[in-house]
C-alpha positions in Angstrom: 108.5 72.9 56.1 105.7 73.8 58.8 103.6 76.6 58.1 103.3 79.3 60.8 99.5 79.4 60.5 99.1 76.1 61.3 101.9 76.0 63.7 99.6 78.7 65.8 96.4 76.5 65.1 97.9 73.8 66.8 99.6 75.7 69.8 95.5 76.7 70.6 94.5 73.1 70.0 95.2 71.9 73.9 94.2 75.2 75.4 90.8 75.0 73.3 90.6 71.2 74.5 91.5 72.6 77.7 88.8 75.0 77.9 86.1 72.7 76.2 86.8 70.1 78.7 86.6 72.0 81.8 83.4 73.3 80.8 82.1 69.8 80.7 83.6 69.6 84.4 82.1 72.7 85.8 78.5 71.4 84.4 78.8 68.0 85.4 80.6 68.1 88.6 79.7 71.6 89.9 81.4 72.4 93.3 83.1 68.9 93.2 85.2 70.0 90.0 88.6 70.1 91.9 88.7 66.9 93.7 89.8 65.0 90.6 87.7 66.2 87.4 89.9 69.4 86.4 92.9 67.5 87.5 92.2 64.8 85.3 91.2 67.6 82.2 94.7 69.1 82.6 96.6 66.2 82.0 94.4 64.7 79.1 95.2 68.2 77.7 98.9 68.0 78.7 98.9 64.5 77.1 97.7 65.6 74.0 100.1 69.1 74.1 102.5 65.8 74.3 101.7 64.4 71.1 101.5 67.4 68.9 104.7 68.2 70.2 106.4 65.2 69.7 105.2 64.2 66.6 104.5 67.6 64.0 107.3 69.9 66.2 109.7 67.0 66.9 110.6 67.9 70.5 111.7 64.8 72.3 110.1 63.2 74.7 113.1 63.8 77.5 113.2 67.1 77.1 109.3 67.4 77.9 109.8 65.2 80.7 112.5 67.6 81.8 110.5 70.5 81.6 108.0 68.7 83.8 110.8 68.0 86.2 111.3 71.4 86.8 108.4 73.1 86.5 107.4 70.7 89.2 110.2 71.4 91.7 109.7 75.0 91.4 106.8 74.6 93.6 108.2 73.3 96.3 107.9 75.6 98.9 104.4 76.3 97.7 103.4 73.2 98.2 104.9 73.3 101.9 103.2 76.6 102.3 99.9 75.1 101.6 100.5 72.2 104.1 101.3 74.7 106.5 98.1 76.8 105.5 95.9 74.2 106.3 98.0 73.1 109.7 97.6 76.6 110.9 93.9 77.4 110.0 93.4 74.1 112.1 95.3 75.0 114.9 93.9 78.6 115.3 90.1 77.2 115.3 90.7 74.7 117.9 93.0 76.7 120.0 90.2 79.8 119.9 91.7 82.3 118.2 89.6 82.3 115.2 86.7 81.9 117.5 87.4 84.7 120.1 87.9 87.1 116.9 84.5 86.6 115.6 83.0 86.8 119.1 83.9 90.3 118.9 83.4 91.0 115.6 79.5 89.7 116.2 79.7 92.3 119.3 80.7 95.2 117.4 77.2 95.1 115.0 75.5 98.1 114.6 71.7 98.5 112.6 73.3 101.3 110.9 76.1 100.0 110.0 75.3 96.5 109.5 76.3 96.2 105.9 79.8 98.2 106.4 80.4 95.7 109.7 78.9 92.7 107.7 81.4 93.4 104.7 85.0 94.1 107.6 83.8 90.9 109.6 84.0 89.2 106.6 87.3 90.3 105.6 88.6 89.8 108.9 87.8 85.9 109.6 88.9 85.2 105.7 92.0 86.8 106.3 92.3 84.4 109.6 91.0 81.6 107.3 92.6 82.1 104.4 89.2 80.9 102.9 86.3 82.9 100.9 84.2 79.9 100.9 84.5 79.0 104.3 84.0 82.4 105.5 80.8 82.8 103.0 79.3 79.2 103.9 79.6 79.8 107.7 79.7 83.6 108.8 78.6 84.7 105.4 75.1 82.4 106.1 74.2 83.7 110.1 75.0 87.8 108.5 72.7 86.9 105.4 69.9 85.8 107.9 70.1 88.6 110.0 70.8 91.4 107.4 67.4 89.9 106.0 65.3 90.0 109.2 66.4 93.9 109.5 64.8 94.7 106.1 68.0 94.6 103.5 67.7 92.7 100.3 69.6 89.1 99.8 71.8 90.9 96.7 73.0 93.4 99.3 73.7 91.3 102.0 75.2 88.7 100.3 77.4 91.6 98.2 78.5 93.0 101.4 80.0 88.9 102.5 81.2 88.3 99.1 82.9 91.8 99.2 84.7 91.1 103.0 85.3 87.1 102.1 87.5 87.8 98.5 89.1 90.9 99.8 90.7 88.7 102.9 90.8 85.6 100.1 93.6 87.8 98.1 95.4 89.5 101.5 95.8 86.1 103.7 99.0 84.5 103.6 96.9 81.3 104.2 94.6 81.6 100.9 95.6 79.2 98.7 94.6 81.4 95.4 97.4 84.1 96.9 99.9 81.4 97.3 98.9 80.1 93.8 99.3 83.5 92.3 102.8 84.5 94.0 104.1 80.8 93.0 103.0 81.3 89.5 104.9 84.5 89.3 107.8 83.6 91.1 107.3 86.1 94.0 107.7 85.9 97.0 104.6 85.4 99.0 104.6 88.5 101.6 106.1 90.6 98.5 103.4 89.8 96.5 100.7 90.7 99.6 101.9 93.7 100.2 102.5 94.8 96.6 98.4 94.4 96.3 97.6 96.8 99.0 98.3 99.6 96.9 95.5 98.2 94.0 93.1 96.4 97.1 93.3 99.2 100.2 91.8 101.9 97.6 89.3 99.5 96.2 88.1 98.1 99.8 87.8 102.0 101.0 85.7 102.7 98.3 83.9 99.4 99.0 83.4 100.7 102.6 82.0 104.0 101.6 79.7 102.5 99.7 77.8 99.7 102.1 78.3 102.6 104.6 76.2 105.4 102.7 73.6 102.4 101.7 73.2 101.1 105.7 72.1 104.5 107.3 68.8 104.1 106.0 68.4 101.3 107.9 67.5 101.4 111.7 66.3 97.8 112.4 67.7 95.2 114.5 67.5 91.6 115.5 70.3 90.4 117.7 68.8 86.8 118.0 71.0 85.1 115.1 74.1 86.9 116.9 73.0 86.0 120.8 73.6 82.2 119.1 76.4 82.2 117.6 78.1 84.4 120.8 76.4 81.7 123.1 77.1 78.6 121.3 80.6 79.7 120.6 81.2 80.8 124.9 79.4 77.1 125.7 82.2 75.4 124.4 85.4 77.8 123.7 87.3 79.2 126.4 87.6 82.6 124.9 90.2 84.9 126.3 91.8 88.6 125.0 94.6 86.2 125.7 94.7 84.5 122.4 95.3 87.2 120.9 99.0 87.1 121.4 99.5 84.5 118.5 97.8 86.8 115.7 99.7 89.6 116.9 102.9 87.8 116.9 102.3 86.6 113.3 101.8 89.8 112.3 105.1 91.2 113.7 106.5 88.5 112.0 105.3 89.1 108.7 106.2 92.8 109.2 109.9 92.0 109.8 109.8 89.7 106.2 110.7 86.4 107.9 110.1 84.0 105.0 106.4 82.7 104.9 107.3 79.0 105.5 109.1 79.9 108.6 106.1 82.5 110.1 103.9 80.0 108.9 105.3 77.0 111.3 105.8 79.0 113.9 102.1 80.5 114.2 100.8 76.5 114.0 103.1 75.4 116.8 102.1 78.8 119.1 98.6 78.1 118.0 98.9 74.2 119.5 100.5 75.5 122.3 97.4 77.8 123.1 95.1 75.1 122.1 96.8 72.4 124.8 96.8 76.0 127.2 93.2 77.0 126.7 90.9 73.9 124.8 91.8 70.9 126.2 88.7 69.3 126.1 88.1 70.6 122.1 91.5 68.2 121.4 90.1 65.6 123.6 87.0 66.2 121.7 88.6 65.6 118.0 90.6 62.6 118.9 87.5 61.2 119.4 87.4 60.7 123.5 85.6 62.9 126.8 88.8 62.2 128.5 91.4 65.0 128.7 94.8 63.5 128.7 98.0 63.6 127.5 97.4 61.5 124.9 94.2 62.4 123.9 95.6 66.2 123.7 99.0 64.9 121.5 96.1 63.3 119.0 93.6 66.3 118.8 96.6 68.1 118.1 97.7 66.2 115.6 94.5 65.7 113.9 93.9 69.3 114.0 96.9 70.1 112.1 96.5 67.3 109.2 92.3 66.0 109.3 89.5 67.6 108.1 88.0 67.6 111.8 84.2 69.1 113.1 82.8 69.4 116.6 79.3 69.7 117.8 78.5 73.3 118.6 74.8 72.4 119.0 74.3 74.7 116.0 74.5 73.1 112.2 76.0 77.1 111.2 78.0 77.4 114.1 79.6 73.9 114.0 80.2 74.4 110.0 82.2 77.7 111.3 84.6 76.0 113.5 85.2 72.8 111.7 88.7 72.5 109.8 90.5 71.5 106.6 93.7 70.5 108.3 96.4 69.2 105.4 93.9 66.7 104.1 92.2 69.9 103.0 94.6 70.8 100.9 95.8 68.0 98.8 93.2 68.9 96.1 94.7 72.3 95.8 98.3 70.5 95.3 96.7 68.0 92.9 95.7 70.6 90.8 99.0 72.5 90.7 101.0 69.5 90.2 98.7 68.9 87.3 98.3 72.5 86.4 102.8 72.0 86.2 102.7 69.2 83.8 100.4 71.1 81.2 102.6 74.7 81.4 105.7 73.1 81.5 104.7 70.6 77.9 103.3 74.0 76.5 106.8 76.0 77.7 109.0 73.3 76.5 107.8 73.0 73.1 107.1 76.5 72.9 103.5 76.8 72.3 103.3 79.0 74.7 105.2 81.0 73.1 103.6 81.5 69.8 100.0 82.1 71.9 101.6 84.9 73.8 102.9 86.5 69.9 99.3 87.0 69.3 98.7 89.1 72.1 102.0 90.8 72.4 101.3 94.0 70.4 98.4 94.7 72.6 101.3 94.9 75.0 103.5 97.6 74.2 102.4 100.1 77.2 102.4 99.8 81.1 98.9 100.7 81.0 98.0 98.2 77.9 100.3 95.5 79.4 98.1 95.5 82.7 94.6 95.8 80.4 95.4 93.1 78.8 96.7 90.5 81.8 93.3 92.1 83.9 91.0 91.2 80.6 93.2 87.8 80.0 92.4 86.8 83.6 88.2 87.6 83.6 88.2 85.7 80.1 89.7 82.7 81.5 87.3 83.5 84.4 84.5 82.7 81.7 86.1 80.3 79.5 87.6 77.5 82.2 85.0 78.2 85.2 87.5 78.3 87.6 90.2 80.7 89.4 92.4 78.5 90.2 93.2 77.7 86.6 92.6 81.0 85.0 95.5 81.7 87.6 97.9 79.0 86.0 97.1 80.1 82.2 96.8 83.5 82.4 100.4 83.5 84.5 101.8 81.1 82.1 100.7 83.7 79.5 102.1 86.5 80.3 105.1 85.5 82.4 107.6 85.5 79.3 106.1 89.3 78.2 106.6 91.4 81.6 110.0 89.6 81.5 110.2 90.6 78.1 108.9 94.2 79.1 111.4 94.5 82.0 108.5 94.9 84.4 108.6 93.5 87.9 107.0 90.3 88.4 104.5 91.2 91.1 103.2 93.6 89.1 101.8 90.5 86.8 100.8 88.7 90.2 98.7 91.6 91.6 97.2 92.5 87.9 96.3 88.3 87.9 94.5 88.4 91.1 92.9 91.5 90.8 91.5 90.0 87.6 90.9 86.1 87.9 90.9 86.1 91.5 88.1 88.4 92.5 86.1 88.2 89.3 84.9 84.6 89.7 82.1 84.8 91.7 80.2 87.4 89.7 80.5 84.4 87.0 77.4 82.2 87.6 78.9 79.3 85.7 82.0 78.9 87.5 82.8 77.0 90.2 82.5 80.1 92.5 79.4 81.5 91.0 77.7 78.4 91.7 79.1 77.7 95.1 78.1 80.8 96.5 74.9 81.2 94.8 73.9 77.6 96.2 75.1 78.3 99.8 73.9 81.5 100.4 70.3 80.8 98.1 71.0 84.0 96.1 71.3 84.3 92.4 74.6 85.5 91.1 72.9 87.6 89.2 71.3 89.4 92.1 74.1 89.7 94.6 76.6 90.8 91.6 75.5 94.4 91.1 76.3 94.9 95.3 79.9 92.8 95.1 81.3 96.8 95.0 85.1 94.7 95.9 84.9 92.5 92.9 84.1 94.6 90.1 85.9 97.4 91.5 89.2 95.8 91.7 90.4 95.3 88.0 89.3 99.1 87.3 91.6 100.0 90.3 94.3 97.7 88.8 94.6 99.1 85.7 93.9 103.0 87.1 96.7 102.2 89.0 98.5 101.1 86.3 97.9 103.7 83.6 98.7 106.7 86.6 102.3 104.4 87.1 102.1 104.6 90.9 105.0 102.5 92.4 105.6 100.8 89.1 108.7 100.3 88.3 110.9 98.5 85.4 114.1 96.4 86.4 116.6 98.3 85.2 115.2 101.5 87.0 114.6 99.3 90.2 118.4 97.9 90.1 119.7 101.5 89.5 117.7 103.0 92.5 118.9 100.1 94.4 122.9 101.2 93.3 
């Protein structure tokens, strides 16, 4: 007869392994943890959740294997989604869209308001990109440089990027955490995005406010960083108010809730059509030829869509901006899930899970406690496993069972997740995020983390939101409304 002390003791064992491994990943590998390390940690862990299942709770292995099976085929479409991602984000650089937008962001900076523009330009290209880290190691890098030659510090400058990039990282239907975070809660993607305004438009205002009040003491200016990017970025885009048609289109799209694979593939293929229509010579450029033709424009096309490509602005910054990922940039992200699937679904099927999630359930018995604890659950994982992406998985996996359990809705445990795990990451200075933006801006986590306002705001919005019960609502009283 097992004992049910020990039967919890060895549910932690392959989350503790977990945790201890990836620790040994984030230190070793740094930045490169997710192109095979953490992969490779999950399924050690998962092999050795195999084992403890199969020999002390006698599961069989078929059934495991079955849980795999499906746990893997319920990510399907994210998977699709997150080739699509990376085929849009390529076609919207080369076809100028991404570059026209931050032409005019760059023209829009004000002295005075350079920390409050620094902080929306930001959030506006990660929003088009989908990517904090891009947005951070390209933008982010030109703002920091001229925020410091008009007298700010490098902690507030490179809180105002840090601010702008995650809040655009959690809102863009092309950010692979969002997707991640939806999929793990099995909501719908544009459901879950618009479920977060109501926790992240507060917490950006405030944000807002506060790099506005801050930047009025400033007066100083140096447009010389900005006069290169606009330059470099004229010399060899053909930038027109013209391109603007496909963002606006995608947006009308997502506003009349056509399913995000479909809006998705249709913004790539308008954004290839306006990259044959205005940058023929870019595609000519990324297939690798100074010849526009047909041919070379069906390749550049192409490559744009599924290579990780890069063109010669004649600026190292400026070139970093408009190079892509492609769908080659996002088979690590898909590794990781697939891997990330295997662990959860050996943990569901022998019900480990389960018995974790007893431990924390009567810290659960409120809205406003059931939010604490998912928030606090996600910035733990934050510290313990180093990375977002996988305090993501566990902490959904965690908690999944008890809002179902609750009868809460499950975007409420997909906005709590990535206003927790999500946005907190950064402000870690061990975790893969710490240390990537600390090394490419060449600021200390510890000094921009008192000016990322956006980050440490948002799980104190989430669970004010929470304990005042604004549109929360519990199935039942959801289906009745609904009647």
């Amino acid at each position: 007869m097992r004992h049910p002390k020990l039967d919890i003791l060895l549910s932690l064992l392959p989350v503790i392994i977990l945790i201890i491994m990836l620790v040994k990943v984030i230190r070793a590998f740094g930045v490169d943890s997710l192109d095979g390390a953490s992969q490779v940690a999950l399924l050690v862990s998962a092999g050795i959740c195999s084992a403890i299942s199969i020999l002390y709770f006698r599961i069989p292995w078929k059934d495991l294997e079955e849980g795999i099976i499906r746990n893997v085929g319920n990510v399907t479409t994210a998977i699709i989604i997150l080739l699509m991602i990376g085929a849009i984000s390529g076609m919207w650089i080369l076809s100028g869209i991404v570059p026209t937008l931050i032409q005019y962001g760059l023209m829009l900076i004000h002295p005075k308001f350079f920390l409050v523009t620094t902080c929306l330009i930001c959030a506006i290209v990660s929003v088009l990109t989908g990517s904090s880290w891009s947005t951070i190691a390209t933008i982010g890098i030109a703002l920091l440089g001229i925020g410091l030659a008009q007298g700010f510090s490098s902690g507030l400058v490179a809180g105002a990027i840090i601010s702008g990039a995650y809040f655009g990282d959690k809102m863009s239907p092309l950010s692979d955490t969002t997707v991640l975070a939806s999929t793990m809660s099995d909501v719908p993607l544009f459901s879950h995005i618009r479920y977060m305004m109501y926790t992240v438009v507060p917490t950006m205002v405030i944000t807002l406010i506060i790099f506005t009040v801050i930047g009025l003491n400033y007066s100083v200016s140096d447009a010389t960083l900005i006069n290169v990017y606009i330059n470099s970025l004229q010399e060899h885009f053909h930038l027109s108010p013209w391109l603007m048609i496909v963002p606006i289109l995608t947006i009308v799209m997502i506003a009349k809730r056509w399913p995000a694979v479909i809006v998705l593939f249709l913004s790539s293929i308008l954004g290839a059509i306006f990259a044959l229509t205005f940058q023929p010579h870019i595609l000519a450029e990324v297939a690798g030829t100074t010849e526009v033709t047909l041919s070379s424009q069906f390749e550049g096309v192409l490559r744009g869509m599924y290579d990780i490509t890069a063109i010669d602005m004649g600026h190292p910054q400026v070139s970093k901006l408009v190079s892509t990922r492609g769908m080659t940039g996002m088979l690590n992200t898909i590794y990781l899930i697939l891997c990330a699937m295997c662990f959860g679904a050996v943990m569901t099927t022998s019900g480990m899970l389960q018995r974790i999630t007893r431990l924390i359930l009567p810290f659960t018995r409120t809205r406003t406690s059931l939010v604490t604890s998912t928030v606090s659950t996600g910035v733990f994982m934050d510290c313990m496993v180093a990375d977002q992406y996988l305090s993501i998985i566990l902490t959904a996996n965690m908690f999944k069972g008890v809002y179902h359990r609750r009868g809460y809705e499950e975007r409420l445990m997909s906005r709590s997740i990535e206003d927790s795990a999500t946005v907190v990451s950064p402000l870690i200075p061990w975790s893969s995020c710490g240390m990537t933006q600390a090394t490419i801006l060449g600021v200390p986590t510890i000094t921009y983390l008192p000016y990322c306002f956006f980050n440490f705001i948002s799980p104190l919005m989430s669970i004010m939101v929470a304990a005042i019960g604004y549109k929360i609502f519990k199935k039942i009283e959801v289906a009745t409304t609904k009647s």
